[in-house]
Residue, then its C-alpha position, 0 to 999 in steps of 0.5 A: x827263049x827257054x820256057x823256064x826264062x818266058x815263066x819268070x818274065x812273066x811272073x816279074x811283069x805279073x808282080x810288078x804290075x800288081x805293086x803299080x796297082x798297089x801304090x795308085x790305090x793307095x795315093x788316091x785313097x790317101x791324097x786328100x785335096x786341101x779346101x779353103x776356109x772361103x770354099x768352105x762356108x760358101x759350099x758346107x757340102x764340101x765337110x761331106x767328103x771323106x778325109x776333108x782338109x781345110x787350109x789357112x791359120x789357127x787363131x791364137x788363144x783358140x785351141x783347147x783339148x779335152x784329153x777325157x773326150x780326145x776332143x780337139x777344138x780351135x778356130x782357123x782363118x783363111x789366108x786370103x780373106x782374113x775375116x772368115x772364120x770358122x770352128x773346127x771340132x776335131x774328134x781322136x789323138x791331138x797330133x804331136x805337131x799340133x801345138x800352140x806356139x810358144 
């Protein structure tokens, strides 16, 4: 094998690892585990995780935005135990896929 073909197998097997390395990083900063509203109100530890994700319904009649302070406010209910509620307060740009349905 010439030493010019070794070089560049190596290079390409150096870049190649570099970019697995890349995308792991980045699924693991980025994968957030979803959390039910149930979890949630036993272990309130669990609004301490970074990126924290809390799955279930948005009450009807409940949202409101303030678009001076990009506050948005509304009231969510878990899938399963359908009495636990809770408030969620959620501070930065209303994302376009949040809506009230019509």
């Amino acid at each position: 094998m010439k030493k010019s073909s070794k070089k560049t197998g190596i290079a390409l097997l150096l870049i190649l690892a570099g970019v697995g390395v890349l995308i792991l990083k980045g699924v693991s900063d980025t994968g957030v585990y979803y959390r039910t509203v149930s979890e949630v109100l036993i272990d309130s530890s669990l609004l301490e995780e970074r990126g924290v994700r809390i799955s279930g319904e948005v009450e009807g009649g409940t949202i409101t935005y303030d678009q001076q302070e990009l506050k948005l406010i509304f009231v969510v209910r878990d899938l399963e135990e359908v009495e636990k509620t809770m408030k969620v307060v959620y501070i930065g740009i209303k994302p376009d896929a949040f809506d009230a349905d019509v």
